[in-house]
Each structure stands twice: as C-alpha cells, then as structure tokens.
N, C-alpha and C positions, 0 to 999 in steps of 0.2 A: 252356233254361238261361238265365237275367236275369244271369251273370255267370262270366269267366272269367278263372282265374289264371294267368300267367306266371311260371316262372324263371326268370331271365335272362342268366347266361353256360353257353353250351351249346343254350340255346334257342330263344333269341330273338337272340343277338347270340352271336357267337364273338371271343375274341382274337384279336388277331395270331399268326404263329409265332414260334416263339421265337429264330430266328433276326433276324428281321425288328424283333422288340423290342430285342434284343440292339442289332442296327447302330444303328437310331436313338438311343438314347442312347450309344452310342461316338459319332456325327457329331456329336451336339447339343454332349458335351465336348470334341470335337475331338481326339479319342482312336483309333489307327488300329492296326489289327489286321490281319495277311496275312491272306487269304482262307482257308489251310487253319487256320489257330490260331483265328478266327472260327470257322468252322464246328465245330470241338472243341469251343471253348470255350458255343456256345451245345449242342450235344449234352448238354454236361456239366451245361446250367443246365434244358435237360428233363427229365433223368434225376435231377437232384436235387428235381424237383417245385417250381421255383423262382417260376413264372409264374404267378402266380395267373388263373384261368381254365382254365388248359393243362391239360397231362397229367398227374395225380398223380403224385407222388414214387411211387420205387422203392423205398425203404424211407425213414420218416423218423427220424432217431437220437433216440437214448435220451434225450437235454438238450431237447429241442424233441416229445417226446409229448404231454405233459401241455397246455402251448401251441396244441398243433395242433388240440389235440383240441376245444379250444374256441374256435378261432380269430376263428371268424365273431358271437362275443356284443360284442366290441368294437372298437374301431377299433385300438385299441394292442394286442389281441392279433393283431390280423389280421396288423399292420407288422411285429410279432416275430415271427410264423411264417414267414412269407413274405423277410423279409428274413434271417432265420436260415435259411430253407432255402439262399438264393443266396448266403449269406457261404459255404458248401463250396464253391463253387467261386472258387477264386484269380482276381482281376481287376486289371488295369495301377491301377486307384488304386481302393483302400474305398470311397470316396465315390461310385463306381459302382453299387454294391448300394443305395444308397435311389433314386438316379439311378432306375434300374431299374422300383423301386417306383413312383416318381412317375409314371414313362411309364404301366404297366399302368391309372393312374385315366383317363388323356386319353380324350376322345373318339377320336381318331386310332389310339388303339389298337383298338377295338373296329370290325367291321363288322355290319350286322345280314343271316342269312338273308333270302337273294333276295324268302321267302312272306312275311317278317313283316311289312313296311309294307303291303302286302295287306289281309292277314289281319285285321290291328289296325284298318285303315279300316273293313273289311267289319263288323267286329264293333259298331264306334263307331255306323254307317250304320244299324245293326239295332236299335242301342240297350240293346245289350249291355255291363255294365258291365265295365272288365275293373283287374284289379291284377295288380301285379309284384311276388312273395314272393321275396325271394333271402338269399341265404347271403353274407352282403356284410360288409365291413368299413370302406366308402367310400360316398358318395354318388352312385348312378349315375343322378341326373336328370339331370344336363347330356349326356350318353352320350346319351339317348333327344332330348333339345332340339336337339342340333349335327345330329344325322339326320331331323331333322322327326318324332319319332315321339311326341315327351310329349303331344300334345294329346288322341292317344287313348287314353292311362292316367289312370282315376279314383283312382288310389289308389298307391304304394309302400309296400310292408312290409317293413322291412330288416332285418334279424338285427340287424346292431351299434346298431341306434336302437331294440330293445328288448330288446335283452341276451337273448334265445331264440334258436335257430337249427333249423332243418328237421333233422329229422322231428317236434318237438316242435310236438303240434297246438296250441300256444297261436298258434304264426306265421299260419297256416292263418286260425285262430278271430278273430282280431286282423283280417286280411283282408277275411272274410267279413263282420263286423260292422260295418268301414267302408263297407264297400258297402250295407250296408243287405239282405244276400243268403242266404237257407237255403242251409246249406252241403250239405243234399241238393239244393240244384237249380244246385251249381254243379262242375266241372271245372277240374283242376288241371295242367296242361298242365306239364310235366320231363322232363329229361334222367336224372336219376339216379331210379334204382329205389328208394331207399332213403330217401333226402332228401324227396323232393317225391312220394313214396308215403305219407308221413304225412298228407297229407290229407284219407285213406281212414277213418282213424279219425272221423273228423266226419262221415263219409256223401258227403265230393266222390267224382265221378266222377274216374279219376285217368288222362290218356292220356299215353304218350311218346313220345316223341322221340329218335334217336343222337345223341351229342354228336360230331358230324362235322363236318371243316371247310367252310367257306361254299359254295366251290364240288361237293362232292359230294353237299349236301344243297338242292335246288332247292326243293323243294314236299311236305315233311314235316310243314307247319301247318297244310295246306289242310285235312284233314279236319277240323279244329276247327268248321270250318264247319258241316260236317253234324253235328256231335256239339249245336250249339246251335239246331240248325233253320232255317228261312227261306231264302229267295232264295242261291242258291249264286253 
C-alpha cells in the first residue's frame, strides 16, 4: 500500500470526557459548580450529543435535523449543530455554550492513542504517504503540531474546506488524488462503519478501529502495519 488514510476523532486522537470539558471551561470563566450539579450537568451535555467528538446525541430534535444532518460541509453549520445541541442543556451563563465550543478546537482537548505517534512514524520511515479525511468543521492541524504529529501527514482533507462530508467518495477521491495514490492500492483506516466505509466505493481497502477511550484502546493501529507491508 504507497498510502494510508486516517480519520481523526475516534481514531487517531480521542476527546476529552465530557466531564473534563465541561470543568475546564467553568475554571477558565471562573464559574463553580458543586461537584454533584457538575456531574449532572456534564451527563446531561453527553446525552444531548453536545461534545463534538463524544458520544452521539440520544436523539437530536426536530429544529436541529436538517443542520445536523449536514454539519460537517461547513464550519457554521458544524457551530450551529453542536452549539444548539449544548444550548438543551441550562448553563449558569449562555455565553458558556460557545465557551464550550471553543475548548472542543484546542489542542488540550484532544489526546492521541497510545499506537498513533508509532504508527504514523513507522509509516513516514517506510515511505508510506498518509492523509487525514475527517468529518470536521474546524481546523485540526495545530491538534496534530502541539503533539508532534503533523510532520508525518502529507495531506488533510476536511469536510468543511470542501463542503463534502464522508461517506461521499468525492472526500476519499480528493485524498487519494493529493497523494498522488490508486485508490486500489490504498486503505482507509475509521472508526465509524458508515462514514469512513465510503471509501470502499473507490476500491480502498477499508480497516476499523472502536471509537474507545485512550486508555482502553492501546495498540488497535498496529495492524495497519501489516496491512501496508515492510519491517514491523
């Protein structure tokens, strides 16, 4: 394989909890919440699908369908989905929920699985090209920069900087073609079945991955190794 795709949140990087999001933007405004109304209160912003990266919403209402549904083709629909999902849950001041929003871009919010600075080296060292296709509405190079990880990605393909979003193989085709790579001789490494299954349509080879948090998923990217050949 001369080339391999990454997804990014779920994949290769997980968010924080959404408790852990929650507090830090209450500390940053100096905002203090008991410990059990915290704890509610960030349940309530899981269960409303508010975290982008996180857990999908429980259900998402009827005013924010249509929105959601296209989230990831712009950057201002991404803000109104996501910021409309966390406006259902009541906050000590509005100006909380972009708060919110703002944290989810920092690098500080994201860690990357244990395999991935590995993995991404090993891949670079073999001379294997690789991109990152994601379902994004923000710029998440400085995320791979703050962790030392951008040196070994040739390429980012972001949903809201071409208005497509996964499973539509244009994202896929768009990828492949910056690399310079048959998209028969290359694998799409995802989290979601569905999303990052699109790039089956083009002839990738397509492996997954659980979207589990950092610490239960150790060495779920290793096999990428074997799937591109050479030196393990």
């Amino acid at each position: 394989m001369p080339a391999v795709l990454f997804d990014f949140s779920g994949t290769l990087f997980r968010v924080e909890s959404t408790a852990s999001w929650l507090r830090a933007v209450l500390d940053a405004s100096g905002v203090a919440l008991d410990p059990p109304e915290l704890a509610a209160t960030a349940r309530a912003l899981e269960e409303a699908g508010a975290l982008p990266g996180g857990a999908p919403p429980v259900r998402v209402p009827d005013e924010l369908a249509v929105i959601w549904q296209s989230r990831d083709r712009s950057a201002e629909l991404h803000r109104a989905a996501f910021t409309g999902m966390s406006r259902r849950v009541p906050l000590p001041d509005p100006a909380l929920h972009d708060a919110l929003y703002e944290r989810h871009m920092t690098p500080a919010a994201w860690s990357p699985y244990p395999d991935a600075p590995e993995v991404l080296r090993m891949l670079h060292e073999r001379g294997v090209k690789v991109g990152v296709v994601s379902n994004i509405g923000w710029d998440l190079r400085p995320v791979f920069r703050e962790h030392g990880l951008d040196g070994y990605v040739d390429a980012y393909v972001l949903s809201y900087e071409h208005g497509v979003q996964k499973p539509d193989p244009r994202l896929f085709e768009t990828a492949c073609g910056t690399l310079g790579a048959d998209p028969r001789e290359v694998v799409m490494v995802g989290d979601d079945r569905r999303a990052d299954g699109g790039a089956a349509a083009l002839g990738c080879a397509v492996h997954f991955v659980d979207h589990l948090p950092v610490a239960q998923r150790p060495d779920a990217l290793r096999p990428v190794l074997d799937l591109v050949g050479g030196p393990a």
